[in-house]
C-alpha positions in Angstrom: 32.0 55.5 -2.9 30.7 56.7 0.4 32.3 56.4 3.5 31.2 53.3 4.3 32.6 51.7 1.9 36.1 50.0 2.0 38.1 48.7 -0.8 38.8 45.1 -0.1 40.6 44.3 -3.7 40.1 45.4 -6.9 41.5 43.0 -9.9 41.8 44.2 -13.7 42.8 41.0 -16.1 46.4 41.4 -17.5 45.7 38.5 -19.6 42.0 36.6 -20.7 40.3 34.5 -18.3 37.4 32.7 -18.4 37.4 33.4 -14.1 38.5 35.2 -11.6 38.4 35.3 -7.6 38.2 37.2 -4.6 39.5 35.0 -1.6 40.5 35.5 2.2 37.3 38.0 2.4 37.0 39.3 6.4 34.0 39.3 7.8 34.5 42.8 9.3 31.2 43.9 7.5 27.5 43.9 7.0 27.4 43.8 3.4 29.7 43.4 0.2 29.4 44.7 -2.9 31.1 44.2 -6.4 31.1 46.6 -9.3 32.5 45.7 -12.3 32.8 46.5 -15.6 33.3 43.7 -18.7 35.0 43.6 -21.5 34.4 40.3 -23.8 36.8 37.8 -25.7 34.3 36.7 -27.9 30.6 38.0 -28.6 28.8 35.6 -26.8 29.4 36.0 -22.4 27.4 36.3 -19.3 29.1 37.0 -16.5 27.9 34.8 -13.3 28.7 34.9 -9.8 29.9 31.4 -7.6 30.5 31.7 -4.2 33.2 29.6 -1.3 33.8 27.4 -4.7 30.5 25.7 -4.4 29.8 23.7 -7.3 26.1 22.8 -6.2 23.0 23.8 -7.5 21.8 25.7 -4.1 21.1 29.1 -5.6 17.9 30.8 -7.2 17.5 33.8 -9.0 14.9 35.8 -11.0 15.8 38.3 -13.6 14.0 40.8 -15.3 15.3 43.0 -18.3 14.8 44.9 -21.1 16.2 46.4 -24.4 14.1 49.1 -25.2 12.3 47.0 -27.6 11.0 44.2 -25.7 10.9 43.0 -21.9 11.1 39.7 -20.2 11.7 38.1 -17.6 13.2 34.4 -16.2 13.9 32.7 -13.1 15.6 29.3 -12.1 15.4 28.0 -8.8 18.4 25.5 -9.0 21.9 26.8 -10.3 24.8 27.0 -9.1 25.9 30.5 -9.8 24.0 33.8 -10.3 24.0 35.5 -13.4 24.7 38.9 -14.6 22.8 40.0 -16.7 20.5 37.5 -19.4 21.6 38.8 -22.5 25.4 38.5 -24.1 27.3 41.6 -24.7 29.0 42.4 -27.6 32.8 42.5 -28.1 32.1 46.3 -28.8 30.0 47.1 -25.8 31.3 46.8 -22.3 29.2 46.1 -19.5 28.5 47.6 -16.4 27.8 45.2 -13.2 26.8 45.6 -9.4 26.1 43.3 -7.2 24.9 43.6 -3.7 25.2 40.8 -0.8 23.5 41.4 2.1 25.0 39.9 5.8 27.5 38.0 3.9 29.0 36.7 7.0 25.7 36.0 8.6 24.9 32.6 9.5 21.0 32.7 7.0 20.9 32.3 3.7 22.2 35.0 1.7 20.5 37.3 -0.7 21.9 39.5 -3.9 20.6 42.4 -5.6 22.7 42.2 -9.2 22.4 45.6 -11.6 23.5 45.5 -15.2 24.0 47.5 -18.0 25.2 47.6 -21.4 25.0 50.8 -23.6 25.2 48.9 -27.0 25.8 52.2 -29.0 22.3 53.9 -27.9 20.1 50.7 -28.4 20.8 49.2 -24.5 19.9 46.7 -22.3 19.2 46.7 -18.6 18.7 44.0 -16.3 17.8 43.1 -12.3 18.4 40.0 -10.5 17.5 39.0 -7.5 19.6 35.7 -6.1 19.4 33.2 -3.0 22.3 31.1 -1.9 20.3 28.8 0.2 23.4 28.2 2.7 24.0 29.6 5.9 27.9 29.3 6.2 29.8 32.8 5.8 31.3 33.4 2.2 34.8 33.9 2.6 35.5 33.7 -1.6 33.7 34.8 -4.7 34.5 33.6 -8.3 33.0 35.6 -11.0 32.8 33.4 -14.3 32.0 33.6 -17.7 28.5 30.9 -18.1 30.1 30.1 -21.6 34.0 29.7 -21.0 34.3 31.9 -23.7 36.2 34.8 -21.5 37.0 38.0 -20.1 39.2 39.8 -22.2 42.1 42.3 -21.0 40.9 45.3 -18.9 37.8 43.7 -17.3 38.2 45.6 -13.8 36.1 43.8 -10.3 36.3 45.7 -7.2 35.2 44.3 -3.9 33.8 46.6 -1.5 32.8 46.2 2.3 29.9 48.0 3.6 31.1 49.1 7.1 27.7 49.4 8.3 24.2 49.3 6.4 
């Protein structure tokens, strides 16, 4: 990573999970970003992002994405977590994730830039999401979750970083 990134934490699951959290985050930084890369317990996960254990639907996000066969595209303008990515992975295919959140400590709503993509043997998929969390307070925790509750299997690695300054 470049030099303005710090390492906050990095966790890699031991065990399944169906989530997992980052808490205690400083607001020492301008930005934060999160790069992970998933490994499924079943066939059928997306990965989504909650933040400050908010449970209300005050996020939005559109997504477009593409397999190399066809494109789309989807939004939703009340959720209550951003997604990674629109289409499941396989059990076979892990997943590559980043997710960018600008002035996290700011006191304005917050906005995230979300990459993913899944190799799939030479047939991939690519998506990119753009999210709102329409509240202004500073986000001092992140929970990434699987939409489904199906679960992160062993070895999915997430590592928070903290953009010095952007």
């Amino acid at each position: 990573m470049p030099a303005t990134y710090e390492k906050i934490a990095t966790t890699t699951l031991g065990s399944t999970a169906t989530s997992f959290s980052f808490s205690s985050i400083p607001a020492t930084y301008t930005d934060l970003r999160l790069v992970m890369v998933s490994i499924l317990q079943t066939s059928l996960c997306i990965p989504g992002i909650r933040f400050n254990g908010l449970t209300t639907n005050i996020m939005s996000q559109v997504d477009l994405y593409g397999d190399g066969t066809t494109a789309g595209a989807s939004s939703n303008t009340s959720t209550s977590r951003v997604l990674f990515g629109v289409a499941a992975q396989t059990t076979s295919d892990p997943a590559f994730f980043a997710c960018d959140i600008f002035s996290y400590a700011g006191s304005t709503n917050k906005t995230l830039l979300v990459d993913g993509y899944v190799d799939r043997n030479g047939s991939g998929y690519v998506s990119r999401s753009v999210g709102l969390w329409r509240n202004t307070s500073a986000i001092t925790s992140l929970t990434i979750l699987e939409v489904f509750g199906n679960g992160f299997a062993v070895g999915t690695t997430a590592t928070l970083y903290g953009i010095k300054a952007a």
